[in-house]
Backbone atoms as SQL, in Angstrom:
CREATE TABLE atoms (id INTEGER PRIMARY KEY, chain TEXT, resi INTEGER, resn TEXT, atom TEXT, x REAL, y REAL, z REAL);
INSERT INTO atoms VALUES
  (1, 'A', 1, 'UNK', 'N', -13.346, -2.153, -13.438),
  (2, 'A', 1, 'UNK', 'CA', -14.656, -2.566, -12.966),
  (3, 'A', 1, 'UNK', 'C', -15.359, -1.343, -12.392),
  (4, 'A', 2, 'UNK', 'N', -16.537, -1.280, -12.478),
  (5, 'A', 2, 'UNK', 'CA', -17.745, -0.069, -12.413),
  (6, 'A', 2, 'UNK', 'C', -18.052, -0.387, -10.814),
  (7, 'A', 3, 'UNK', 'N', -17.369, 0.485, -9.629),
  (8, 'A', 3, 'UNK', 'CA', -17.936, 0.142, -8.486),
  (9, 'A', 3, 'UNK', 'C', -19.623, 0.319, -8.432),
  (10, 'A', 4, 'UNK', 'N', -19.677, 1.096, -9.071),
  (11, 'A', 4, 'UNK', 'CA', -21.730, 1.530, -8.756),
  (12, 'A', 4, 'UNK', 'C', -22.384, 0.712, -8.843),
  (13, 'A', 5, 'UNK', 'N', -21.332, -0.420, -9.496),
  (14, 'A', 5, 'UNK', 'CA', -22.576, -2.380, -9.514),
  (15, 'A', 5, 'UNK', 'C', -22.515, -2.707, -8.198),
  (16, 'A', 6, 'UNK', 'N', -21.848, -2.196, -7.199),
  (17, 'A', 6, 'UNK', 'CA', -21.450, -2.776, -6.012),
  (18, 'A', 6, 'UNK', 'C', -22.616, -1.654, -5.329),
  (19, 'A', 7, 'UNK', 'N', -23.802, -2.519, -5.150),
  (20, 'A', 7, 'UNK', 'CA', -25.213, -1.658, -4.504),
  (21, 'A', 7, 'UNK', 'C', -25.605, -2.285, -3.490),
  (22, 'A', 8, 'UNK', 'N', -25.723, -3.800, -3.468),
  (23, 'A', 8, 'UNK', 'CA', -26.144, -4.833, -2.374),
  (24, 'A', 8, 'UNK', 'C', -25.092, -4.845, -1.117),
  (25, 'A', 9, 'UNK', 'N', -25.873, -4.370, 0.363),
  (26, 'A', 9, 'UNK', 'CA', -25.343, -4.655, 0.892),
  (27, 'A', 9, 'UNK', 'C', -25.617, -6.221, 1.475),
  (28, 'A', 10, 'UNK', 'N', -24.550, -6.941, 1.552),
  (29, 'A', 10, 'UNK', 'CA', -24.705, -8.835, 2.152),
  (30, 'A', 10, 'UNK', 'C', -24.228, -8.788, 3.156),
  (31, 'A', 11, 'UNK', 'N', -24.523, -9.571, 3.886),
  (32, 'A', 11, 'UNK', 'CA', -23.707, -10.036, 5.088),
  (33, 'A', 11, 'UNK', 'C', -23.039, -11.377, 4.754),
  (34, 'A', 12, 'UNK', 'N', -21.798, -11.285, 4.915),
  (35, 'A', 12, 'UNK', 'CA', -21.010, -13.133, 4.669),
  (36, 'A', 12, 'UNK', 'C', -20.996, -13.471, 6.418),
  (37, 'A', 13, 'UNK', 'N', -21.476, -14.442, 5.979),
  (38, 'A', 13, 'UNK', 'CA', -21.283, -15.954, 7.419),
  (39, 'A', 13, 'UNK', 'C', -20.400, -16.823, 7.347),
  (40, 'A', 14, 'UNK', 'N', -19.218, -17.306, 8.094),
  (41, 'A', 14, 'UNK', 'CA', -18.576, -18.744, 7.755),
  (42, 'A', 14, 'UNK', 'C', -18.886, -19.493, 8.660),
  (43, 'A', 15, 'UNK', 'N', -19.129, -20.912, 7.862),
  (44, 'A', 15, 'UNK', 'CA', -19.473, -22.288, 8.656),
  (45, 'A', 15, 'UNK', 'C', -17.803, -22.692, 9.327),
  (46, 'A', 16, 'UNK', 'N', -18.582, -23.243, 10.807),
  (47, 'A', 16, 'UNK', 'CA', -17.680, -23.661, 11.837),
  (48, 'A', 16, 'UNK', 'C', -18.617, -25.081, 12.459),
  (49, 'A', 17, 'UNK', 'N', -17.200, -26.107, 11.884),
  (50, 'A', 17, 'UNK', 'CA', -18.067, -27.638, 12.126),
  (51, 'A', 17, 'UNK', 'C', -17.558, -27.780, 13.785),
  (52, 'A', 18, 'UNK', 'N', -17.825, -28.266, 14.243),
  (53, 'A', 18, 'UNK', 'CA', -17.983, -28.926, 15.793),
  (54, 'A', 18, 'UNK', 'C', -18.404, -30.020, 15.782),
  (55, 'A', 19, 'UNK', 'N', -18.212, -30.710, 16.769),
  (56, 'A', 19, 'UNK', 'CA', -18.915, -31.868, 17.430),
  (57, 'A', 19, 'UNK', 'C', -19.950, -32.135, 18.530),
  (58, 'A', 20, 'UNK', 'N', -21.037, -32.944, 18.825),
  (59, 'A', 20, 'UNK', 'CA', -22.235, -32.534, 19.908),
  (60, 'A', 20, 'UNK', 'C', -21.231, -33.837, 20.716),
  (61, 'A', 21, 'UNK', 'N', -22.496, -33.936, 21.722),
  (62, 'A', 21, 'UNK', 'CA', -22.095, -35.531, 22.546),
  (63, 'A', 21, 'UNK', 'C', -22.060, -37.025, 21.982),
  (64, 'A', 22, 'UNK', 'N', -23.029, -36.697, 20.973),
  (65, 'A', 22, 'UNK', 'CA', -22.810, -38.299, 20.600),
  (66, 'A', 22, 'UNK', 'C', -21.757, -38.433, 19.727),
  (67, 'A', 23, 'UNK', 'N', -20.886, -37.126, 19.061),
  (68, 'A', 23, 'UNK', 'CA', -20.244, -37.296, 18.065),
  (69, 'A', 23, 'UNK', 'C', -20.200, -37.084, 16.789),
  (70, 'A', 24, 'UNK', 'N', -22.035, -36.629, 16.413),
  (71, 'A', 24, 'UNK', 'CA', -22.300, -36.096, 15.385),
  (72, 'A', 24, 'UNK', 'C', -21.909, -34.696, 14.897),
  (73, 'A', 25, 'UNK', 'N', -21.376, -34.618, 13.803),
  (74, 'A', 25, 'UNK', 'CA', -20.698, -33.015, 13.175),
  (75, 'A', 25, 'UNK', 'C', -21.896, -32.141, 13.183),
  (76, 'A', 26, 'UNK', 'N', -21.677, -30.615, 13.678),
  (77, 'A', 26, 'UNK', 'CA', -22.789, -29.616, 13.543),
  (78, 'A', 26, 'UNK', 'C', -22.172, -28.534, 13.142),
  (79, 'A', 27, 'UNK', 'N', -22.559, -28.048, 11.984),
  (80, 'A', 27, 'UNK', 'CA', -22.476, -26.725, 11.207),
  (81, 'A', 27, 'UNK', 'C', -23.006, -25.994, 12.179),
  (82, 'A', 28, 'UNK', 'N', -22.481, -24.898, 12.429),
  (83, 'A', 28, 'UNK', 'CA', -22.760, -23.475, 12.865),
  (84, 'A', 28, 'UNK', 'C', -22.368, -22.026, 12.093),
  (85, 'A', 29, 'UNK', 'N', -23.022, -21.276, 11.713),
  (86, 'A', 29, 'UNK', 'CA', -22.579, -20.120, 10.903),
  (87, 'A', 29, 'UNK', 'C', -22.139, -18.801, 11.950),
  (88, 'A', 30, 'UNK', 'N', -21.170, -17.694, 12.048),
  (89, 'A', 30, 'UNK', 'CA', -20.805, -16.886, 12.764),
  (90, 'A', 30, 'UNK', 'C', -20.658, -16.111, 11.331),
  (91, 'A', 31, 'UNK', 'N', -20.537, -14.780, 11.841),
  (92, 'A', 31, 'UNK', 'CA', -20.529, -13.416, 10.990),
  (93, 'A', 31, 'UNK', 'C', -19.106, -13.604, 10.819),
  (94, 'A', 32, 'UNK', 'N', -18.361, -13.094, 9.263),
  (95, 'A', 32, 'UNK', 'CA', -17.415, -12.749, 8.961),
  (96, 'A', 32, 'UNK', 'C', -17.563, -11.154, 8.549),
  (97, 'A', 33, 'UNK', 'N', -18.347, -10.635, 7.798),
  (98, 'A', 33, 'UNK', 'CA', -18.243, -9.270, 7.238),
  (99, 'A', 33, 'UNK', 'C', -19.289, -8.923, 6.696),
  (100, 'A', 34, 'UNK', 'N', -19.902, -7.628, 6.292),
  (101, 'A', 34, 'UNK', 'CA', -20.433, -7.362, 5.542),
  (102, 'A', 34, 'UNK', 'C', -19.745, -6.229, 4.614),
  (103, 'A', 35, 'UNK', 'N', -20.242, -6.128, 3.480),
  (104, 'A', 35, 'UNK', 'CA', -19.688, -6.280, 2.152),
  (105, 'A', 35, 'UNK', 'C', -21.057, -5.449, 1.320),
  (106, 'A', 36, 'UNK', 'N', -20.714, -4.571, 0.666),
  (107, 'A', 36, 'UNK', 'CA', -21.307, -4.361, -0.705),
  (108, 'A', 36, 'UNK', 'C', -20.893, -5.014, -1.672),
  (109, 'A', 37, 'UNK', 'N', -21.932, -5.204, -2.986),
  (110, 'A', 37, 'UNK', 'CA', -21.551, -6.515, -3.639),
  (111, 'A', 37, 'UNK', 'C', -22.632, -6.261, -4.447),
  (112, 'A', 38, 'UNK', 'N', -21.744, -6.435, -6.437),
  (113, 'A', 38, 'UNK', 'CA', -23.493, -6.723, -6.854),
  (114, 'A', 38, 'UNK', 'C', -23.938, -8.231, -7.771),
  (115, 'A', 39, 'UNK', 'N', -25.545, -7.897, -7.944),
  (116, 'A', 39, 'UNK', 'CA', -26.087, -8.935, -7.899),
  (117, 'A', 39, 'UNK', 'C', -27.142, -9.443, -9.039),
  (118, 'A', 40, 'UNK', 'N', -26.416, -10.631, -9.765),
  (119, 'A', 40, 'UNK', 'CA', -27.126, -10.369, -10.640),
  (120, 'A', 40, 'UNK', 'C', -27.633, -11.869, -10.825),
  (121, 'A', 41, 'UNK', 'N', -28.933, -11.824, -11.519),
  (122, 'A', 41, 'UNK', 'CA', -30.172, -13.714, -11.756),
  (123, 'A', 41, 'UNK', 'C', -29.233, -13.765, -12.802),
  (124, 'A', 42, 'UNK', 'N', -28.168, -15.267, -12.584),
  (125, 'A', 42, 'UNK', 'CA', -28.452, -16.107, -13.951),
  (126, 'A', 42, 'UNK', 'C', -29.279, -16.757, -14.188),
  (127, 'A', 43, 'UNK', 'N', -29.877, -17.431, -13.703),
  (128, 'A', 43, 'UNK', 'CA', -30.976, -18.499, -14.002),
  (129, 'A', 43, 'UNK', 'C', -31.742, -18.772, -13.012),
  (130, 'A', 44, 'UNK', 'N', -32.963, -19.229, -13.776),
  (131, 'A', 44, 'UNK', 'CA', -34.004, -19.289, -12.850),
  (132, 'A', 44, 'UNK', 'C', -35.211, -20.603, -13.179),
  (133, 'A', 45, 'UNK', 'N', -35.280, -21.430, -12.095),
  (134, 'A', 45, 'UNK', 'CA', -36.199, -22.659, -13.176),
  (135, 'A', 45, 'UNK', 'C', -36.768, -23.069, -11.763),
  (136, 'A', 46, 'UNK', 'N', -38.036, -24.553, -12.240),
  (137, 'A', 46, 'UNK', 'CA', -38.277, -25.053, -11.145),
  (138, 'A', 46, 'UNK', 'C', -38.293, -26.515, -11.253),
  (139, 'A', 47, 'UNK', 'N', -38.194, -27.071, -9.825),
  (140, 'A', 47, 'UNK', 'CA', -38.062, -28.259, -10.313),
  (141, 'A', 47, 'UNK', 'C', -39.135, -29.101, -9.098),
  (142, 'A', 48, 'UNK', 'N', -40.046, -30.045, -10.186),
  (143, 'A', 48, 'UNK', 'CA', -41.248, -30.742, -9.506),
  (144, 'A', 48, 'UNK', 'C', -41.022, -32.025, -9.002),
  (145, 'A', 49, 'UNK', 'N', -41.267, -32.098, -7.834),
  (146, 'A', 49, 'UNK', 'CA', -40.969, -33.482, -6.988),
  (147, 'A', 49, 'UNK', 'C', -42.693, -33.870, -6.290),
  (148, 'A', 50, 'UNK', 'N', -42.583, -35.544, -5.808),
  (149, 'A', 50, 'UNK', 'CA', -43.812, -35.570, -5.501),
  (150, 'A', 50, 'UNK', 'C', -44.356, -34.512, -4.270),
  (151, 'A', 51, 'UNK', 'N', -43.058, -34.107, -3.885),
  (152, 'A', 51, 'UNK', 'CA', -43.253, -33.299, -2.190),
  (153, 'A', 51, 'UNK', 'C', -43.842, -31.934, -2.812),
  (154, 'A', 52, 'UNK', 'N', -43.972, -31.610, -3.947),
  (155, 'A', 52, 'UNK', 'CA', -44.169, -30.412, -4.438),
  (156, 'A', 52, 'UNK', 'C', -42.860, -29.831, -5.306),
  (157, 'A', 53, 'UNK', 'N', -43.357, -28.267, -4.985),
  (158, 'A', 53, 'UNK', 'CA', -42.311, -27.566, -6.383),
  (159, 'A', 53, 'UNK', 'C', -41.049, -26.550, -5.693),
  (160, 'A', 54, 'UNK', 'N', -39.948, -27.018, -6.175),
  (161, 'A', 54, 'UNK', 'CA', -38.667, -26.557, -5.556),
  (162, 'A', 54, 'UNK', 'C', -38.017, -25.383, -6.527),
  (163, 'A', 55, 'UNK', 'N', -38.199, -24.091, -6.118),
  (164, 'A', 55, 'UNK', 'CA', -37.709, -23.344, -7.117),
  (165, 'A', 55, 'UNK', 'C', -36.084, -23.216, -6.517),
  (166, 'A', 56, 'UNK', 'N', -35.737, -22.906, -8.003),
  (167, 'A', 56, 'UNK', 'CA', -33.938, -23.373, -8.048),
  (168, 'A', 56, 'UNK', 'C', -33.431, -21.836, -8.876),
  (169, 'A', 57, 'UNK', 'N', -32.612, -21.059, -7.937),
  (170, 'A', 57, 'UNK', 'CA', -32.265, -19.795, -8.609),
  (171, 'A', 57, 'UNK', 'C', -30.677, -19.579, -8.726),
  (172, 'A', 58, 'UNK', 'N', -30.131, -19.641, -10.131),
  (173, 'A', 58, 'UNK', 'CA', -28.533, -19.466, -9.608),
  (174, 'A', 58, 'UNK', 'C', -28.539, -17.841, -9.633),
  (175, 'A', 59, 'UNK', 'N', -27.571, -17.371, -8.642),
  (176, 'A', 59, 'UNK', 'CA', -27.255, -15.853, -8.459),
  (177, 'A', 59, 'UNK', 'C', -26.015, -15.246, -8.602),
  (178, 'A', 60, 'UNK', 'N', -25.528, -14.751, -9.569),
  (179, 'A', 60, 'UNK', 'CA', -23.952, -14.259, -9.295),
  (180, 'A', 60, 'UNK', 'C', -23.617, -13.038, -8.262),
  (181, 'A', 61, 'UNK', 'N', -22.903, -12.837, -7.536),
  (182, 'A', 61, 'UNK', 'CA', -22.623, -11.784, -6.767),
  (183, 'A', 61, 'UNK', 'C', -20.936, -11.611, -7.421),
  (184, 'A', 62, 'UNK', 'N', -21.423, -10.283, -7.139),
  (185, 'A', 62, 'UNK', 'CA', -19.554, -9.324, -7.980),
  (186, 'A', 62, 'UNK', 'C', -19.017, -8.709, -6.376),
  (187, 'A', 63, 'UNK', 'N', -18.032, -9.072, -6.169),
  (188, 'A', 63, 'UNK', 'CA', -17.325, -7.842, -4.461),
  (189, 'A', 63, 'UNK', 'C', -15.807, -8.070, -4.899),
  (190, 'A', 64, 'UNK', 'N', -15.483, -7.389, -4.112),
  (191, 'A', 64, 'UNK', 'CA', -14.176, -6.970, -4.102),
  (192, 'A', 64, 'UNK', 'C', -13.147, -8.575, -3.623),
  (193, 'A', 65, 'UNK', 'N', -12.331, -8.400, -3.642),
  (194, 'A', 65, 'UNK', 'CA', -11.636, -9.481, -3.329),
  (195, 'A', 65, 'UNK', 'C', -11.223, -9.882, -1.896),
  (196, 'A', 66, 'UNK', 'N', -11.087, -10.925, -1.050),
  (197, 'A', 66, 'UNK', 'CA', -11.274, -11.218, 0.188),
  (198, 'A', 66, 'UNK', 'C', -11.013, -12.677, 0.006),
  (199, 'A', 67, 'UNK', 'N', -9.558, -12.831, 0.971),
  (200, 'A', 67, 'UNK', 'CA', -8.713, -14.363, 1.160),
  (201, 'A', 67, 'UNK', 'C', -9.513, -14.976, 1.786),
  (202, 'A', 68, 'UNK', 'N', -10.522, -14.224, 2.511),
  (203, 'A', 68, 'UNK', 'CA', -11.333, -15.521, 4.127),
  (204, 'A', 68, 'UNK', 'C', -12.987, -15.784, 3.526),
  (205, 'A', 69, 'UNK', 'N', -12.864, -15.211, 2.079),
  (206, 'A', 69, 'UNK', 'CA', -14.589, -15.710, 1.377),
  (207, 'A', 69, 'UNK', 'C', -13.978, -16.972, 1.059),
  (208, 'A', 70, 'UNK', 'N', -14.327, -18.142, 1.387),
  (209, 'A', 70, 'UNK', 'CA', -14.168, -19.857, 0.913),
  (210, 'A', 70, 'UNK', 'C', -15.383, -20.178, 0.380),
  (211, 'A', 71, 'UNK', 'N', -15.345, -21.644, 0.290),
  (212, 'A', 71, 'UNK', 'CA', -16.637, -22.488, 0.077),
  (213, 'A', 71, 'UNK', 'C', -17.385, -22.438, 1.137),
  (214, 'A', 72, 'UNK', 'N', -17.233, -22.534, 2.495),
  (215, 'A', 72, 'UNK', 'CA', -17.597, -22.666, 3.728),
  (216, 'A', 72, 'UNK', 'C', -18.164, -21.605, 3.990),
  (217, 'A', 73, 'UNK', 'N', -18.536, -20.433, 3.031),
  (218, 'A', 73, 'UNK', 'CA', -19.468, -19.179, 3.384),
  (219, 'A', 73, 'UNK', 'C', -20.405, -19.350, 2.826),
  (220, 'A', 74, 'UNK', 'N', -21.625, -18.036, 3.465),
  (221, 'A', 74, 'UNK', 'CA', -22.855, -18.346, 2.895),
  (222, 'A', 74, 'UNK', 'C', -22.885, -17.024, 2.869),
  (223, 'A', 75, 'UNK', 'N', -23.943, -16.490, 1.838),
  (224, 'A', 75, 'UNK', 'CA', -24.405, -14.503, 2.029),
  (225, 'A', 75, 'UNK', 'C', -25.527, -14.757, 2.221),
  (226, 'A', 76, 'UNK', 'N', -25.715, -13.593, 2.682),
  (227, 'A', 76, 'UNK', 'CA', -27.289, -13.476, 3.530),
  (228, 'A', 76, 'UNK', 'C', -27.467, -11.800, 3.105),
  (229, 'A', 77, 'UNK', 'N', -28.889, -11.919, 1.897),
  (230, 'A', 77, 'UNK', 'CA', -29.529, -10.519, 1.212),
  (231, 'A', 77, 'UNK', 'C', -30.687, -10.524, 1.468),
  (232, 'A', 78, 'UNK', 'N', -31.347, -9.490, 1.769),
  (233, 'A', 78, 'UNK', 'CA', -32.690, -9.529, 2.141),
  (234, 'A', 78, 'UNK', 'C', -33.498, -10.251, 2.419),
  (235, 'A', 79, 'UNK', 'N', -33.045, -11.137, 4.051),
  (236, 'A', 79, 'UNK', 'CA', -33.562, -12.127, 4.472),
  (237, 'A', 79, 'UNK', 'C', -33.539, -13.661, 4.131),
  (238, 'A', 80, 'UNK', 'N', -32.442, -13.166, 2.440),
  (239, 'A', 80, 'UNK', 'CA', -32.085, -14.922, 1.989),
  (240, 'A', 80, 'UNK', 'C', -31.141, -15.426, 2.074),
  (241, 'A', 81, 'UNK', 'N', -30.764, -16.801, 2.419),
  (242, 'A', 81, 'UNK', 'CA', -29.634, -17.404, 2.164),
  (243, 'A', 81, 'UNK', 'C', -28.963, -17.925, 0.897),
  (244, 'A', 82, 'UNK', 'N', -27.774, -17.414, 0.602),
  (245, 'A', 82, 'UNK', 'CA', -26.936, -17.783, -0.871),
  (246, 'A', 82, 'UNK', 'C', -25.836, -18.744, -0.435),
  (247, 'A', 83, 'UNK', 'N', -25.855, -20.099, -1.165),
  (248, 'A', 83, 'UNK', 'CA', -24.824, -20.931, -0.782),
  (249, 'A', 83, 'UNK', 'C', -23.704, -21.211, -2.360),
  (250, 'A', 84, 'UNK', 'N', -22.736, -20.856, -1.694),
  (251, 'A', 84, 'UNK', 'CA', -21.685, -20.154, -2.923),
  (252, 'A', 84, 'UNK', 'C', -21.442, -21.942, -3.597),
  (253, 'A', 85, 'UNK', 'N', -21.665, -21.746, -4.808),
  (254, 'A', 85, 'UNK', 'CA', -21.372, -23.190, -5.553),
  (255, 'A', 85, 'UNK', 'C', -19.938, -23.137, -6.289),
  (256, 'A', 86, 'UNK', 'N', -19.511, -21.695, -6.536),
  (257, 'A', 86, 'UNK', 'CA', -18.440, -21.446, -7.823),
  (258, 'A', 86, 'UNK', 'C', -17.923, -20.145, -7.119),
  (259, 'A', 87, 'UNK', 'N', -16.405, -20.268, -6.960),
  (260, 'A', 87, 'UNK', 'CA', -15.526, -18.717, -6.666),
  (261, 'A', 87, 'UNK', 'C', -14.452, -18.240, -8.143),
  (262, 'A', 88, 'UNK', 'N', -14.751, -17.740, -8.711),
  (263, 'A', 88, 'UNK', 'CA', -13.721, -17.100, -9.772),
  (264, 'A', 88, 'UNK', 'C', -13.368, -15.490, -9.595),
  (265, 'A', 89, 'UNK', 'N', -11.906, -15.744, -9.465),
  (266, 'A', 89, 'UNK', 'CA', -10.907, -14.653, -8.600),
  (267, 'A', 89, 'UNK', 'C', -10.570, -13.846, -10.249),
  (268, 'A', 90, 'UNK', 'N', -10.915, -12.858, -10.210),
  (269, 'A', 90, 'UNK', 'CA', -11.084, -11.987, -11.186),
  (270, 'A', 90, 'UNK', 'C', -9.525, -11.233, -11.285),
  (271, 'A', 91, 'UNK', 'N', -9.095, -10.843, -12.249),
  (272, 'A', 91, 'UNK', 'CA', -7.683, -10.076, -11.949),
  (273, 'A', 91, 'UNK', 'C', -6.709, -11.059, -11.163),
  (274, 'A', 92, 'UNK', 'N', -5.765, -9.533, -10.937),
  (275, 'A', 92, 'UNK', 'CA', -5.078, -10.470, -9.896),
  (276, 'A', 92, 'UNK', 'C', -5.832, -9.571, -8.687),
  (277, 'A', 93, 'UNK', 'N', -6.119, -10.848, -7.958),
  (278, 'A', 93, 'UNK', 'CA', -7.118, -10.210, -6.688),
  (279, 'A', 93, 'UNK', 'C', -7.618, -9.426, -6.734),
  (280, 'A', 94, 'UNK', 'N', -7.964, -8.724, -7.481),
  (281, 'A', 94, 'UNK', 'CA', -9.283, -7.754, -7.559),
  (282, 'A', 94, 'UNK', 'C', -10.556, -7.522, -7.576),
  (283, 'A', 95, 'UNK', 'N', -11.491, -8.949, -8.100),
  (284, 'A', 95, 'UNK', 'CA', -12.741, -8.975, -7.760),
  (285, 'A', 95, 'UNK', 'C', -13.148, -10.481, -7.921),
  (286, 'A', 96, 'UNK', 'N', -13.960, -10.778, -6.759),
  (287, 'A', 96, 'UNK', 'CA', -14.351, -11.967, -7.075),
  (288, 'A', 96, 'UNK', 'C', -16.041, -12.222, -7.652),
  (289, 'A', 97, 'UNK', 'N', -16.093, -13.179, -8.871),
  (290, 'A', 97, 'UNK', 'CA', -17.493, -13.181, -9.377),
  (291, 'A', 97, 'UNK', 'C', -17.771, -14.800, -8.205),
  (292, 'A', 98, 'UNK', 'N', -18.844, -14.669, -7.680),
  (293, 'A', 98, 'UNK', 'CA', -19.257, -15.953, -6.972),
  (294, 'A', 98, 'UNK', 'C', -20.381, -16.463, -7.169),
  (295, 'A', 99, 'UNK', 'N', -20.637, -17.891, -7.759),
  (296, 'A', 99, 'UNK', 'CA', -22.224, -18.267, -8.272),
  (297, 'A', 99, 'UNK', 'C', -22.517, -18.883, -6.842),
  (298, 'A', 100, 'UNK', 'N', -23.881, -18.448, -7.112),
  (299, 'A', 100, 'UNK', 'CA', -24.954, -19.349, -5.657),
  (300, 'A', 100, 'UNK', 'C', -25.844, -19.794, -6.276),
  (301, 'A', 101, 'UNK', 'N', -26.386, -20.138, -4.910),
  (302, 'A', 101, 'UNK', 'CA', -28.034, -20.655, -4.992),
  (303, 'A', 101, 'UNK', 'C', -29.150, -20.494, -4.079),
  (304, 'A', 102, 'UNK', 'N', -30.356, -19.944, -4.384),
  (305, 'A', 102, 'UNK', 'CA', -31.043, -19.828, -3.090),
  (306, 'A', 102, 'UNK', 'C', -30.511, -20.539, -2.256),
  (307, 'A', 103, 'UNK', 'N', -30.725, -20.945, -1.020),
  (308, 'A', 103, 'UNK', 'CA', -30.597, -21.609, -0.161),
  (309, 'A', 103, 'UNK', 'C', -31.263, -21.612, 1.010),
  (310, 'A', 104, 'UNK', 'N', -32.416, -22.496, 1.842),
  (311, 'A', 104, 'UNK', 'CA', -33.145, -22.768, 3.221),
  (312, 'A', 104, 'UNK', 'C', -32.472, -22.954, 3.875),
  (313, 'A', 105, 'UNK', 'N', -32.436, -21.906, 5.245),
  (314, 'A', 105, 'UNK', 'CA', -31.088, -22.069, 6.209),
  (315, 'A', 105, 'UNK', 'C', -32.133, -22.996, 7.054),
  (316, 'A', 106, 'UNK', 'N', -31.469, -24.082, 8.036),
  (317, 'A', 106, 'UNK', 'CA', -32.481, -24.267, 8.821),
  (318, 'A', 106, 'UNK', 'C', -32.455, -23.498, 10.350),
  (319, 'A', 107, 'UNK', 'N', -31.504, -22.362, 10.293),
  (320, 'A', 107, 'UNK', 'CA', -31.757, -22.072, 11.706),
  (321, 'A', 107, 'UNK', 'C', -32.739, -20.821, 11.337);
C-alpha cells in the first residue's frame, strides 16, 4: 500500500453511552486519536423529502490498522462528521478501508 494516500489528517472520536436522571441513554463522543488517513467520494446523490433536500455522501477512508476503531467511532475532517457504516480489515492487520457517511453531529 502507497502511504502518500495517507494525506488527511482526521480526528477519531468514540461514543460513550451513559445514563441522565430519568434514565434515558446519552451518547457522548471523547477523542481517541488522530490519524492520517486517505480519502476518497464513492458516491454521491440526494435525496428529496417534504422537509427539503438531504444530501447523502458515502466516503471511504484508507488508515492504518487500529483494534480500538469500532462501529462506535466517528471521524471528524474539516469540520465534518463521518459515521463509519462498513470496517474491512485489509491484510492481516494492515490497513483498514472504512465506508461512511456525512453525518450532522448535534453537538
Amino acid at each position: 500500500m502507497n502511504t502518500n494516500l495517507l494525506n488527511k489528517n482526521i480526528i477519531i472520536e468514540k461514543e460513550t453511552t451513559s445514563v441522565n436522571e430519568v434514565g434515558t441513554p446519552v451518547e457522548t463522543y471523547s477523542f481517541l486519536k488522530e490519524s492520517y488517513a486517505g480519502m476518497t467520494l464513492r458516491s454521491g446523490t440526494t435525496q428529496y423529502t417534504g422537509d427539503g433536500a438531504l444530501p447523502y455522501n458515502n466516503i471511504e477512508f484508507l488508515l492504518r490498522y487500529d483494534h480500538r476503531i469500532t462501529y462506535k467511532c466517528r471521524f471528524k475532517y474539516d469540520d465534518q462528521y463521518y459515521k463509519i457504516k462498513h470496517i474491512h480489515v485489509v491484510g492481516r492487520e494492515d490497513w483498514m478501508q472504512i465506508q461512511c457517511i456525512v453525518w450532522e453531529a448535534d453537538d
